[in-house]
One Martini backbone bead per residue (centre of mass of N, CA, C, O) as a GRO file, in nm:
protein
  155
    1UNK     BB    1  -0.735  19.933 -23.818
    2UNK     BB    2  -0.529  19.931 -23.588
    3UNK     BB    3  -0.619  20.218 -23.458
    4UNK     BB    4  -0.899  20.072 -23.360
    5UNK     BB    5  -0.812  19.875 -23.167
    6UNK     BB    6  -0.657  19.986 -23.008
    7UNK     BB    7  -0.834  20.206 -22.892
    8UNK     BB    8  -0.993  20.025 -22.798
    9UNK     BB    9  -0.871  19.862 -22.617
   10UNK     BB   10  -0.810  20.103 -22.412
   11UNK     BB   11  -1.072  20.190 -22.337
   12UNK     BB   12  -1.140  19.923 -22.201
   13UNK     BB   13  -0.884  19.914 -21.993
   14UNK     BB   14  -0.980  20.192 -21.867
   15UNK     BB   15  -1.260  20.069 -21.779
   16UNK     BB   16  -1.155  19.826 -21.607
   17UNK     BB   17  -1.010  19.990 -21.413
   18UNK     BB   18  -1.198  20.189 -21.301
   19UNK     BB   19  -1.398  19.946 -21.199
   20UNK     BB   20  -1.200  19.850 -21.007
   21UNK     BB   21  -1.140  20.138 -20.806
   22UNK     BB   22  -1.463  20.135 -20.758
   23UNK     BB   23  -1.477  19.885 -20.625
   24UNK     BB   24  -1.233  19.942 -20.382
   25UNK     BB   25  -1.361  20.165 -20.258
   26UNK     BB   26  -1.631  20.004 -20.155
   27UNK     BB   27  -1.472  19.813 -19.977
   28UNK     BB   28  -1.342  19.990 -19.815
   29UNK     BB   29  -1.611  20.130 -19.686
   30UNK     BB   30  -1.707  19.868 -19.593
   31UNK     BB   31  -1.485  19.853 -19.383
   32UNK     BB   32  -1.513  20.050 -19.192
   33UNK     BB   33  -1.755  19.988 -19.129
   34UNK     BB   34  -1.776  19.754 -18.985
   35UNK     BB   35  -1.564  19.797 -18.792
   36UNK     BB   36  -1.724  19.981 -18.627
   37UNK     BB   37  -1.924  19.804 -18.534
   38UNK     BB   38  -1.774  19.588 -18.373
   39UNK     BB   39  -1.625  19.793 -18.207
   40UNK     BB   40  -1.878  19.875 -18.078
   41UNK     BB   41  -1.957  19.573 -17.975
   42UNK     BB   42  -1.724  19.515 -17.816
   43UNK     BB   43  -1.784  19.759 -17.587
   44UNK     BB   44  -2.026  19.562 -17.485
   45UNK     BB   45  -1.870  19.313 -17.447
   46UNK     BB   46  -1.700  19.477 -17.195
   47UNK     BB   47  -1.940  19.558 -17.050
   48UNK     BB   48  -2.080  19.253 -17.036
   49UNK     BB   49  -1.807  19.047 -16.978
   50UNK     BB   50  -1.723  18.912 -17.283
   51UNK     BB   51  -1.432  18.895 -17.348
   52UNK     BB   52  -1.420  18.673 -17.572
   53UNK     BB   53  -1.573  18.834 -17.801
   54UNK     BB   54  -1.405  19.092 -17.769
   55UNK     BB   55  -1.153  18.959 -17.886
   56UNK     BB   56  -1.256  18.829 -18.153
   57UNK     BB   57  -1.356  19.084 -18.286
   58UNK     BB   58  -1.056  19.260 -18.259
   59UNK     BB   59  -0.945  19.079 -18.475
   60UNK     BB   60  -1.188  19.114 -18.707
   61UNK     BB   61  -1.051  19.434 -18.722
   62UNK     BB   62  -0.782  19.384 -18.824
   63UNK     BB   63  -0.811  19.252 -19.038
   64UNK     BB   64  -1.030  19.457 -19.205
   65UNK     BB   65  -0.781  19.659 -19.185
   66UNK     BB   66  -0.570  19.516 -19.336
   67UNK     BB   67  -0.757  19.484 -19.620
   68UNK     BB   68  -0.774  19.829 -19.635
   69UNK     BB   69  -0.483  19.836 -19.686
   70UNK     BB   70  -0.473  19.677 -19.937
   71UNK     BB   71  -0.651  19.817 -20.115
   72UNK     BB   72  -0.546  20.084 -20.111
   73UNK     BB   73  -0.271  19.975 -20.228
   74UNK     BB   74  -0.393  19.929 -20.499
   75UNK     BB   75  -0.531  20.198 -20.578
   76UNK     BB   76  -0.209  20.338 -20.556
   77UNK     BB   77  -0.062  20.107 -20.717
   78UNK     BB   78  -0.215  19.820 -20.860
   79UNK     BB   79  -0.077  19.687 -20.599
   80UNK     BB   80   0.006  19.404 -20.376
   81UNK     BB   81   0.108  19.324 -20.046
   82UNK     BB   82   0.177  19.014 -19.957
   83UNK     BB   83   0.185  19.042 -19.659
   84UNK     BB   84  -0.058  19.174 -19.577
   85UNK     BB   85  -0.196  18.894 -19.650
   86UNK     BB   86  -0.062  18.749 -19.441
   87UNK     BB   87  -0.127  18.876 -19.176
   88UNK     BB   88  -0.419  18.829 -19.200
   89UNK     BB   89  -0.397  18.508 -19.191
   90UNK     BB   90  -0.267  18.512 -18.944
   91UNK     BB   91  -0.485  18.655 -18.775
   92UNK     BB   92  -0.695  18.417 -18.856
   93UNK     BB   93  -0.559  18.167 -18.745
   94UNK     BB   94  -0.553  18.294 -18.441
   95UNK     BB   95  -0.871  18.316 -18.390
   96UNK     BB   96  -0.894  18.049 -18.422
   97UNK     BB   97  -0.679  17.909 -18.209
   98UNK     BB   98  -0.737  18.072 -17.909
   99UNK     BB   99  -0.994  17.907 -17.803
  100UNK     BB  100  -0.915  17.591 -17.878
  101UNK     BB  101  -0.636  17.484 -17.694
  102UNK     BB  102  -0.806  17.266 -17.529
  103UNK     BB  103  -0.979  17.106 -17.754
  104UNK     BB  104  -0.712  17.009 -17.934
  105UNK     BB  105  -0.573  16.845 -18.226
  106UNK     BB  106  -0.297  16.695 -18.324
  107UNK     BB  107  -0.412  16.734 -18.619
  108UNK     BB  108  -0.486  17.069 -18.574
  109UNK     BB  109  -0.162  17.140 -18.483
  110UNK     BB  110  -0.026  17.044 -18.736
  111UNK     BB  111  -0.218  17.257 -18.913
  112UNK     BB  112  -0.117  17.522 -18.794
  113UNK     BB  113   0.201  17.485 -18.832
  114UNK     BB  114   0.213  17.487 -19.115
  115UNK     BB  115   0.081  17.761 -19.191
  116UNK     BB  116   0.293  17.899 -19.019
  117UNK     BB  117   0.530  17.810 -19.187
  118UNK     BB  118   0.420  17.918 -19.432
  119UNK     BB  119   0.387  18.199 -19.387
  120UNK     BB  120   0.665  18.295 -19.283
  121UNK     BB  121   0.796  18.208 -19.575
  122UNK     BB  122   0.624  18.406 -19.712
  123UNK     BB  123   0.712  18.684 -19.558
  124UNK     BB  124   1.038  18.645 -19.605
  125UNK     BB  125   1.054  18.651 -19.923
  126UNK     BB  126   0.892  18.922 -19.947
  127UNK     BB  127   1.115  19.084 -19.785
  128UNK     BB  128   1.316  19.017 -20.006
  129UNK     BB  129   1.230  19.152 -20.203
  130UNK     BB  130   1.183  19.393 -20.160
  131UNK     BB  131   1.471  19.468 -20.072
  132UNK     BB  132   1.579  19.431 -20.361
  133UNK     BB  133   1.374  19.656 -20.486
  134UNK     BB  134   1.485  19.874 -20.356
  135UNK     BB  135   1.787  19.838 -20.428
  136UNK     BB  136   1.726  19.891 -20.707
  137UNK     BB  137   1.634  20.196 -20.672
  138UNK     BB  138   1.787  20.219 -20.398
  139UNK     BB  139   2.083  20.264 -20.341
  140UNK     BB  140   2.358  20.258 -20.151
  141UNK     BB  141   2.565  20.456 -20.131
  142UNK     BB  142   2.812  20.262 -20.157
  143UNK     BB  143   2.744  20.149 -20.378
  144UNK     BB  144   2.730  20.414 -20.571
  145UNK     BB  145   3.035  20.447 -20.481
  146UNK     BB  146   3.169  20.197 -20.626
  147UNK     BB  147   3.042  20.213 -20.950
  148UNK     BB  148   3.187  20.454 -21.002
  149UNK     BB  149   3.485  20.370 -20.908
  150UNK     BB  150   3.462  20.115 -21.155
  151UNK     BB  151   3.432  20.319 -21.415
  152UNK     BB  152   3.738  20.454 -21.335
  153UNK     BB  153   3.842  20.196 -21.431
  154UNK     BB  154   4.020  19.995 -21.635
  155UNK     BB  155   3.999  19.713 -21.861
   0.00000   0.00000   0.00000
C-alpha cells in the first residue's frame, strides 16, 4: 500500500514540476516579447525627441531582462538567485526615483534610503553566502592542499 502511495506522490511531483517548468518557459517568452515591444517604443520615443519616457522605457526593459534572468535560473537550477531578484527591486526603485528628485518629499527620501539600504544589506549577504557555497563546493587549492598536510599529522 506504502509503494502505491509513493509512487502517487511521485507523479503529482513529476507533474507539478512539470507544470512549474512549463509555466517559466511561457512567461521567459512573455518576458521577452514585451522587452522587445518597450525597445521598440523606447526608439520611436527618442527619435520623437522623448528622451524622459525613452529613459523610463530602458529601465523597464532591464528590469524585464532581469526577470527573464531569473526564471531561467529557476528552469535550469530550480532555484532562484537573490541577487538578481534584489538588482530588478534596485533598478526599479531607481525607475521610480530618477525623475522625481525635483519634487521628492524628505518623507519619501527617507524611504528610498531604506529601500536601499536594506537591498544592499541583502545584497552583501547574499553574496557572502553565495561565496561560502562556492568554496565549499570548490575549495580554493590553498585549503585543499592544507586539509591534506592535516591529515597527514599524527592526533
Amino acid at each position: 500500500m506504502e509503494k502505491h502511495i509513493d509512487a502517487f506522490k511521485d507523479k503529482v511531483l513529476f507533474l507539478l514540476r512539470l507544470l512549474t517548468e512549463v509555466i517559466a518557459a511561457i512567461l521567459c517568452v512573455i518576458l521577452i516579447l514585451a522587452a522587445g515591444m518597450i525597445t521598440y517604443r523606447a526608439f520611436m520615443q527618442i527619435l520623437s525627441n522623448d528622451t524622459n519616457a525613452a529613459v523610463l522605457d530602458a529601465l523597464f526593459v532591464v528590469i524585464l531582462l532581469e526577470l527573464f534572468y531569473a526564471i531561467r535560473s529557476f528552469i535550469n537550477r530550480g532555484s532562484m538567485n537573490i541577487s538578481v531578484i534584489v538588482n530588478v527591486c534596485i533598478v526599479a526603485a531607481v525607475k521610480e526615483l530618477i525623475f522625481q528628485i525635483d519634487s521628492l518629499k524628505l518623507q519619501n527620501a527617507i524611504a528610498f534610503a531604506v529601500i536601499f539600504l536594506s537591498l544592499g544589506v541583502l545584497y552583501v549577504i547574499e553574496m557572502i553566502h553565495f561565496e561560502r557555497k562556492k568554496n565549499k563546493i570548490n575549495p580554493s587549492p590553498k585549503l585543499a592542499q592544507l586539509e591534506l598536510q592535516n591529515k597527514d599529522l599524527p592526533e
